[in-house]
C-alpha positions in Angstrom: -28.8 -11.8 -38.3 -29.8 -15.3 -39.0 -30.1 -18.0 -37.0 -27.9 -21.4 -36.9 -30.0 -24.0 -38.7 -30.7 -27.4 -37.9 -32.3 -30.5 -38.2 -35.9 -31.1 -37.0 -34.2 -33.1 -34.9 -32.0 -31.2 -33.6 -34.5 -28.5 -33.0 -36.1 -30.5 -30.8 -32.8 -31.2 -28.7 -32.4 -27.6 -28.9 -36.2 -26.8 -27.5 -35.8 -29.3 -24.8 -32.4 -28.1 -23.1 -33.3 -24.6 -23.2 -36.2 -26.0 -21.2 -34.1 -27.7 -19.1 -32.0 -24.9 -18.2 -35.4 -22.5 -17.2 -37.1 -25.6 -15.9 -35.6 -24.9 -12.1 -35.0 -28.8 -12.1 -31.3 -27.9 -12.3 -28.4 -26.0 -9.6 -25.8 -24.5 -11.9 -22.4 -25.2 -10.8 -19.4 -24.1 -12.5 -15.8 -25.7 -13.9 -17.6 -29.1 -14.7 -20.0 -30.9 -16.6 -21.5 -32.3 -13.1 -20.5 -31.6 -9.8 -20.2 -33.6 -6.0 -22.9 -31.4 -5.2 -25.0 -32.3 -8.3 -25.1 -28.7 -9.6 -24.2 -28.9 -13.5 -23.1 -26.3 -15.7 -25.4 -25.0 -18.8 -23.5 -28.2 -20.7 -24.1 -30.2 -18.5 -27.7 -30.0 -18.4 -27.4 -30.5 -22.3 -25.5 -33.9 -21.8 -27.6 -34.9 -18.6 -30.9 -34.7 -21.0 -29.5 -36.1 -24.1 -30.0 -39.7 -23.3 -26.8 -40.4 -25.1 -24.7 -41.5 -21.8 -24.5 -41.9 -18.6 -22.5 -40.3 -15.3 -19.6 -42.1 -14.0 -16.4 -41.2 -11.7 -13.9 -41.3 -13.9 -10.4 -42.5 -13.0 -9.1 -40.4 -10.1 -11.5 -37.4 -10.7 -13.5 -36.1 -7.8 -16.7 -35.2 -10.1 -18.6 -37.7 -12.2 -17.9 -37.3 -15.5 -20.2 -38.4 -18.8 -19.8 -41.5 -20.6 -20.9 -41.7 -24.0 -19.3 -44.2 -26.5 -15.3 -44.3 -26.3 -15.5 -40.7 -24.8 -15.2 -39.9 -20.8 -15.1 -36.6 -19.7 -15.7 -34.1 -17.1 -15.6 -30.7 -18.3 -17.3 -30.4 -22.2 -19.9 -32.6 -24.0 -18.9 -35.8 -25.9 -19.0 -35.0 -29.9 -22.7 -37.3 -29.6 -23.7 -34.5 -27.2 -22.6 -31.6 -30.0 -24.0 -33.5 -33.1 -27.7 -34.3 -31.3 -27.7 -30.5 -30.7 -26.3 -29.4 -34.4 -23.7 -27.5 -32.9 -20.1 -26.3 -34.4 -17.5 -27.1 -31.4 -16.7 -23.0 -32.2 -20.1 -22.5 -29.8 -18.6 -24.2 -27.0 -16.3 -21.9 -25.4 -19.1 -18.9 -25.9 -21.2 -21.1 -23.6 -18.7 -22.1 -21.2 -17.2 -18.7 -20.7 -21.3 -17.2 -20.3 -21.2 -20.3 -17.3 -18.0 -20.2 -15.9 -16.0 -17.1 -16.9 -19.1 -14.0 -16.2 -21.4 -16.1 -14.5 -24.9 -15.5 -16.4 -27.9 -17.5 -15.1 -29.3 -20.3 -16.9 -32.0 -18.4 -17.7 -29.8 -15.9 -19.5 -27.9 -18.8 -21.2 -31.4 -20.2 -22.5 -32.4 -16.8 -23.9 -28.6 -16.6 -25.6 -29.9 -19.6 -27.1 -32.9 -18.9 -28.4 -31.2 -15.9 -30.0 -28.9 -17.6 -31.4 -30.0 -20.5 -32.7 -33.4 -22.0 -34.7 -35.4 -24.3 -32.4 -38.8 -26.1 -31.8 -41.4 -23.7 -31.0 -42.1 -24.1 -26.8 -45.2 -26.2 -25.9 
């Protein structure tokens, strides 16, 4: 099976959330981007890296959500988020559900990832 191509770019982005998600820097939390609690889920972590926004409380919501361009929102990444990454949206709910429907670590998320798709070699 081959792996989803990308960018050299994007490969980085790639290398560096999988980091992120074995680094232990980050609690995972479930149903949202970010928590109260400051747990994140695996996308999260890929938005919280990204440099492409920022976290703010959005409306009502009781979680912060992430603000990049015209987009606000609390529970999946902002299409700048998807594009740094060199994603298909059609990845999205496979990574949700690993987070938040059966519960696999971050560590089993990153090696999903790896699998899946080409990226940077680890330094």
């Amino acid at each position: 099976m081959s792996k989803h191509p990308g960018t050299p770019s994007q490969l980085i982005a790639r290398r560096r959330w999988i980091d992120a998600l074995r680094s232990g820097k980050y609690t995972q939390g479930r149903n949202r981007l970010k928590n109260n609690d400051n747990s994140f889920c695996c996308l999260g972590v890929a938005c919280d890296i990204s440099g492409l926004g920022e976290w703010k409380f959005i409306d009502l919501d009781t979680s912060p959500g992430f603000v990049s361009g015209d987009e606000e929102l609390t529970a999946t990444p902002p299409s700048s988020v998807w594009e740094q990454l060199g994603l298909p949206r059609q990845y999205e709910s496979r990574i949700w559900h690993m987070n938040d429907g059966i519960g696999l670590s971050f560590a089993q998320i990153a090696d999903f990832l790896e699998e899946q798709l080409e990226v940077a070699p680890a330094t």
